[in-house]
N, CA, C and O atoms as a GROMACS GRO file, in nm:
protein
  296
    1UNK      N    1  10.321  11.964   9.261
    1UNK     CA    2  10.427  11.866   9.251
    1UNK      C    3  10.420  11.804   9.112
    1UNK      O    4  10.313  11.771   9.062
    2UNK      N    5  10.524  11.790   9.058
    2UNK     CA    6  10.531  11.737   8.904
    2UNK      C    7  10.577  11.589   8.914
    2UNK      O    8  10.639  11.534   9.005
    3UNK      N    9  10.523  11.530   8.777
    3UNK     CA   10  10.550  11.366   8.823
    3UNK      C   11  10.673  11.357   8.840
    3UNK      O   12  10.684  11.264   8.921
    4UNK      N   13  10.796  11.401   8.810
    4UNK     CA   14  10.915  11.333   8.811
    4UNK      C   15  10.943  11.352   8.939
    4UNK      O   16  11.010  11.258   8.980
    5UNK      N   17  10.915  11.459   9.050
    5UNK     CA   18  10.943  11.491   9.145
    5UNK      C   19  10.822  11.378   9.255
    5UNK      O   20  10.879  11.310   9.340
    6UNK      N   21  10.698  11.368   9.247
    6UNK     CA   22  10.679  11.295   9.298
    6UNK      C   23  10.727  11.147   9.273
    6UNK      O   24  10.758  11.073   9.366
    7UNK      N   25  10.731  11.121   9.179
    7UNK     CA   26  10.816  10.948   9.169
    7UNK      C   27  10.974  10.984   9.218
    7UNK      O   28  11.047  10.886   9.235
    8UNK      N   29  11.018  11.086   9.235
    8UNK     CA   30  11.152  11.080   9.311
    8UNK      C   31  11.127  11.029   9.459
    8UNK      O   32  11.174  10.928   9.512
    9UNK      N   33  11.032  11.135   9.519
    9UNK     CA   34  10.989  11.176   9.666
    9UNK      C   35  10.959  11.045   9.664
    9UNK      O   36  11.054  10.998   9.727
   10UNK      N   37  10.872  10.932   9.627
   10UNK     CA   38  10.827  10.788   9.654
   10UNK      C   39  10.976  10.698   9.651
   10UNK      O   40  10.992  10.623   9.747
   11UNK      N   41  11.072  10.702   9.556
   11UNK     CA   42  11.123  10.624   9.586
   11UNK      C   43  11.274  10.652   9.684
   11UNK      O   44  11.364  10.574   9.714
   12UNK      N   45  11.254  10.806   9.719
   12UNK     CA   46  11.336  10.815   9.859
   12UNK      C   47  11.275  10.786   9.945
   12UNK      O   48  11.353  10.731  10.022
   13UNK      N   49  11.141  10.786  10.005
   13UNK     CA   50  11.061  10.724  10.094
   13UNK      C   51  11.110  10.571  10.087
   13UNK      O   52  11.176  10.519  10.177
   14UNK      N   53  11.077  10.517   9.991
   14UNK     CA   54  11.148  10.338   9.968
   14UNK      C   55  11.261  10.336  10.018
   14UNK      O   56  11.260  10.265  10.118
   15UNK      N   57  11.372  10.384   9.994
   15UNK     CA   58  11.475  10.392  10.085
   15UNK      C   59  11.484  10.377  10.195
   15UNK      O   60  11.514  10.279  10.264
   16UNK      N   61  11.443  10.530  10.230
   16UNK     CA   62  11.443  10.530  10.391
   16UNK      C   63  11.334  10.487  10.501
   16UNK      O   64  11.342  10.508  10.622
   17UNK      N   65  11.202  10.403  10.413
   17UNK     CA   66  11.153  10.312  10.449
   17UNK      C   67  11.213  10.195  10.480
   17UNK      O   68  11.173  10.130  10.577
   18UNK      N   69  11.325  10.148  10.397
   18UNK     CA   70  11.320   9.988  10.479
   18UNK      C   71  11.422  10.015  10.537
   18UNK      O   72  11.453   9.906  10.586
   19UNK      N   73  11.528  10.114  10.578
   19UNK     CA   74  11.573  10.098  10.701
   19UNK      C   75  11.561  10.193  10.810
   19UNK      O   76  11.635  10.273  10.867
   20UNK      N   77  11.412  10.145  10.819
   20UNK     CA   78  11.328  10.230  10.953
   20UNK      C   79  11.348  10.160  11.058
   20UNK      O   80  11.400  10.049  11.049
   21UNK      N   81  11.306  10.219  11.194
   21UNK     CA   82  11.304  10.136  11.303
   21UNK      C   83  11.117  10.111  11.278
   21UNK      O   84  11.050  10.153  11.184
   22UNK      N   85  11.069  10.031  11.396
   22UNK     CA   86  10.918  10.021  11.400
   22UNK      C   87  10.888  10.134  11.480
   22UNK      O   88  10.768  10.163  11.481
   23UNK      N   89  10.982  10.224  11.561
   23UNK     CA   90  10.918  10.315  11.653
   23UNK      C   91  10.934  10.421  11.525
   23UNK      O   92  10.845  10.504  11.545
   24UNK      N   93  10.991  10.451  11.426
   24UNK     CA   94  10.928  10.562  11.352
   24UNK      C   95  10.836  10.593  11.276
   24UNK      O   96  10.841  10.696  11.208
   25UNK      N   97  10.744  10.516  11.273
   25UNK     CA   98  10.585  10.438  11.246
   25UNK      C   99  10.525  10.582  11.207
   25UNK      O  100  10.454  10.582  11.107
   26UNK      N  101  10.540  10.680  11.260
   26UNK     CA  102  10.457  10.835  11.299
   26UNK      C  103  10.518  10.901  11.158
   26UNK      O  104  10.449  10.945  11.066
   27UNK      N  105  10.666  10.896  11.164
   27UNK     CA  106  10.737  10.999  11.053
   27UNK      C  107  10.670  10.920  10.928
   27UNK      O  108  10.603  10.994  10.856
   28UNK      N  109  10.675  10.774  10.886
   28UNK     CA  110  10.655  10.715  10.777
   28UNK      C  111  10.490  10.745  10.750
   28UNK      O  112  10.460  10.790  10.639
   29UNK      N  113  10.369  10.719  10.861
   29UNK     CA  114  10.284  10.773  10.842
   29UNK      C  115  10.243  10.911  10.771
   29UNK      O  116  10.161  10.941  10.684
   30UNK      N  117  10.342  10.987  10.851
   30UNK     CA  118  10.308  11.159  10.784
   30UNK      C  119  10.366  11.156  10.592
   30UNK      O  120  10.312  11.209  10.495
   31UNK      N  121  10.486  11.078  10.599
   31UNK     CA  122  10.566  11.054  10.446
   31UNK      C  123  10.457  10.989  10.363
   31UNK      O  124  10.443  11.029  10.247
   32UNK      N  125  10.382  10.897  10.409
   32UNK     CA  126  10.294  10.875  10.341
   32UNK      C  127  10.118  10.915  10.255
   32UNK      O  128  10.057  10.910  10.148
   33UNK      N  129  10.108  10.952  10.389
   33UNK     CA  130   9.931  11.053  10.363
   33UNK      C  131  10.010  11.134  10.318
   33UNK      O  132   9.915  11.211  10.309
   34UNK      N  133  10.150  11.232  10.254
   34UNK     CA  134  10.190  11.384  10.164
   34UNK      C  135  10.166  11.301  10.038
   34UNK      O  136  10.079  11.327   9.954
   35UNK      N  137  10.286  11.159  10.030
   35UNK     CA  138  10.284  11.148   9.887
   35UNK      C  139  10.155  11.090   9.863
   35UNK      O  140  10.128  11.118   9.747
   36UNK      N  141  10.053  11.017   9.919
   36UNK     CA  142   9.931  10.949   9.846
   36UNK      C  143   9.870  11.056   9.820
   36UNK      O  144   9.890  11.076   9.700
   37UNK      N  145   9.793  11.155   9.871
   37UNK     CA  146   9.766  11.283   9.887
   37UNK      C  147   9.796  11.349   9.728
   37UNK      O  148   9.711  11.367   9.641
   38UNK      N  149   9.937  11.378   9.721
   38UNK     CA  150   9.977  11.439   9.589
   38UNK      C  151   9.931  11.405   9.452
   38UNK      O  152   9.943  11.467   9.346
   39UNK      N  153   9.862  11.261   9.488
   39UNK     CA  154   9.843  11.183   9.350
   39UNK      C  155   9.755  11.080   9.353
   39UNK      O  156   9.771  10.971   9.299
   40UNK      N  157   9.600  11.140   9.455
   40UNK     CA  158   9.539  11.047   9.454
   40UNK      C  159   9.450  10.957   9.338
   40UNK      O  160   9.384  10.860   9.375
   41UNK      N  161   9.453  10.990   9.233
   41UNK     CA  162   9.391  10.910   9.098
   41UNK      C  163   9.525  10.813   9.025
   41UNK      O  164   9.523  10.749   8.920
   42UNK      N  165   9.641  10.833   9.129
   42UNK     CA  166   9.745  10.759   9.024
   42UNK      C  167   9.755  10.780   8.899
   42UNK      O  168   9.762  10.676   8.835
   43UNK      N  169   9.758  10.882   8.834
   43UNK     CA  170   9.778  10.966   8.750
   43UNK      C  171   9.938  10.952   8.665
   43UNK      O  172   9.989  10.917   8.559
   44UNK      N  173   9.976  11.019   8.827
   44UNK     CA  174  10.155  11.031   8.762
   44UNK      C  175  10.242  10.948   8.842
   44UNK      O  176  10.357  10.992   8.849
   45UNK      N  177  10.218  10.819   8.916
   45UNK     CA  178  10.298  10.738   8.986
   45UNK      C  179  10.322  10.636   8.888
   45UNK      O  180  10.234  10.612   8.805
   46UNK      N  181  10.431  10.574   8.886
   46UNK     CA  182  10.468  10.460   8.800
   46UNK      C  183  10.452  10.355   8.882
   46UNK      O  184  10.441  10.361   9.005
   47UNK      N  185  10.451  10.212   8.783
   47UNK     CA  186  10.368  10.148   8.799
   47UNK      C  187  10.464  10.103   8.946
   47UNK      O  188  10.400  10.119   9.051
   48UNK      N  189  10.547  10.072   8.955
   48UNK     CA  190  10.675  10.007   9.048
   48UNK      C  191  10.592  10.061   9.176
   48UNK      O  192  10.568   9.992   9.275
   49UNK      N  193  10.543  10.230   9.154
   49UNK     CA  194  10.558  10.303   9.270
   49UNK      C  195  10.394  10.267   9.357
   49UNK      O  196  10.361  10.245   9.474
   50UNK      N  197  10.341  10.274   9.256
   50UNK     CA  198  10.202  10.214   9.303
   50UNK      C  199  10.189  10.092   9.382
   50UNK      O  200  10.135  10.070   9.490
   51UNK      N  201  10.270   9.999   9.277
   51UNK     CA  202  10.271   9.863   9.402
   51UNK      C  203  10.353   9.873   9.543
   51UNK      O  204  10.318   9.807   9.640
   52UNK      N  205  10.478   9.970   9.547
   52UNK     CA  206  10.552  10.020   9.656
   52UNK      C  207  10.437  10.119   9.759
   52UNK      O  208  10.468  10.143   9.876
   53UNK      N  209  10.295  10.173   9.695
   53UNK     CA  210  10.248  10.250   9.812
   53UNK      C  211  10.110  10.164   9.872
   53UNK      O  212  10.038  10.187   9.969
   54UNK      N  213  10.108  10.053   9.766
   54UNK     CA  214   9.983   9.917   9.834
   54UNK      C  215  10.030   9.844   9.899
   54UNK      O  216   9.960   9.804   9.991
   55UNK      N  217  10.162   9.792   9.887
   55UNK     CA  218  10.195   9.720  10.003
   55UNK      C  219  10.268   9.828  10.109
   55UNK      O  220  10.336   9.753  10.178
   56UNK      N  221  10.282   9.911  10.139
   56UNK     CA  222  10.303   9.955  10.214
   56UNK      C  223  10.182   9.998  10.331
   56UNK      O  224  10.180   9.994  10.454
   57UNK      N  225  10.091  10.038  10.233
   57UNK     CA  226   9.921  10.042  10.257
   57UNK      C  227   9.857   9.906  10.369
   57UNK      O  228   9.813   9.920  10.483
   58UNK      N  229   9.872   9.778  10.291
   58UNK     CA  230   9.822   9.697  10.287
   58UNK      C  231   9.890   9.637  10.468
   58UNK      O  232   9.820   9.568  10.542
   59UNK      N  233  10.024   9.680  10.504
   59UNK     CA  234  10.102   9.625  10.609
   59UNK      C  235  10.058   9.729  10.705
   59UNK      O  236  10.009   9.692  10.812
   60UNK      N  237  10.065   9.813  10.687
   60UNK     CA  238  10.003   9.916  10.844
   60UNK      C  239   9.903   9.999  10.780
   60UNK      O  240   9.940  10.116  10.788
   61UNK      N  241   9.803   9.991  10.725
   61UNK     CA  242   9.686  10.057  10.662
   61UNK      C  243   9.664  10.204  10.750
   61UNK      O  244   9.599  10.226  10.852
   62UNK      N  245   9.756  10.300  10.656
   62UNK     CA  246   9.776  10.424  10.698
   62UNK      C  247   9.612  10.511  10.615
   62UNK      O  248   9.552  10.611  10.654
   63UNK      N  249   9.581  10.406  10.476
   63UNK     CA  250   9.449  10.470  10.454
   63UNK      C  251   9.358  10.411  10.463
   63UNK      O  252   9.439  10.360  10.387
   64UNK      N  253   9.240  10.342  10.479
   64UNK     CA  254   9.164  10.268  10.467
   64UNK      C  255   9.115  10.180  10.331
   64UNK      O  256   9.036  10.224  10.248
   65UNK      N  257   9.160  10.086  10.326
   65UNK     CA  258   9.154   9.956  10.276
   65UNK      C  259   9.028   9.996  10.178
   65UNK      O  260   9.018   9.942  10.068
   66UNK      N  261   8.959  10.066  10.210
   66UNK     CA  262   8.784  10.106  10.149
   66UNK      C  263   8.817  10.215  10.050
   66UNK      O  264   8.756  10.229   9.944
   67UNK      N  265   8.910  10.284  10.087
   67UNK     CA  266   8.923  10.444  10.013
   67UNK      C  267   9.067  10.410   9.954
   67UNK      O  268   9.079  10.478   9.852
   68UNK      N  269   9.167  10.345   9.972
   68UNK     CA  270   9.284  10.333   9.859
   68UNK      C  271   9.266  10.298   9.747
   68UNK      O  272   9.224  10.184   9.732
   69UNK      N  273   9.300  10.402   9.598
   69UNK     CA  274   9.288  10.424   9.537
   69UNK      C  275   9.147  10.439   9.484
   69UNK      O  276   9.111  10.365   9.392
   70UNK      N  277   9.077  10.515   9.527
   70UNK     CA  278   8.899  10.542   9.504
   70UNK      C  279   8.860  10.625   9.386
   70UNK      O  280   8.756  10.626   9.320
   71UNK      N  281   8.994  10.710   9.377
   71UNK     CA  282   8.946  10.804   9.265
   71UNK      C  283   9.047  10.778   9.136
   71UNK      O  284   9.071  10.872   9.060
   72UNK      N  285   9.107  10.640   9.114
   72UNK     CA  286   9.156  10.596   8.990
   72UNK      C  287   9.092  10.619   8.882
   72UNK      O  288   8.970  10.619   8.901
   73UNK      N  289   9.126  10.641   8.766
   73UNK     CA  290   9.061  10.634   8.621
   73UNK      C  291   9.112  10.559   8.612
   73UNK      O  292   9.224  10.548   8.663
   74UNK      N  293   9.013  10.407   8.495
   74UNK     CA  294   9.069  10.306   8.483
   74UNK      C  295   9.074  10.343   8.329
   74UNK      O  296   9.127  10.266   8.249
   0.00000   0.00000   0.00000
């Protein structure tokens, strides 16, 4: 996946994240562990998108609070 394509894929997730129901909790889960997954050192996410996948993180902790973002280069 190339960055422009993953910062696309994140911010159609943003989209069709906030007008989710709470029962599709499962689909947004799976949307999420692909794109964190794709880019776990935050490498090629912009900055917007990063704070869009911590709070998203941070409200239903789809990864563990211990291991989000673990393998950053600072």
């Amino acid at each position: 996946m190339t960055k422009q394509e993953l910062n696309r894929d994140i911010k159609r997730f943003k989209k069709v994240f906030d007008s989710m129901e709470p029962l599709e909790l499962s689909e947004a889960q799976a949307e999420f562990i692909r794109l964190y997954y794709a880019d776990r050192k935050f490498e090629y996410m912009s900055k917007a998108n990063v704070l869009f996948m911590l709070r998203i993180n941070l409200r239903f902790v789809f990864v563990p609070l211990h291991h989000f973002g673990n393998k950053i280069k600072l």
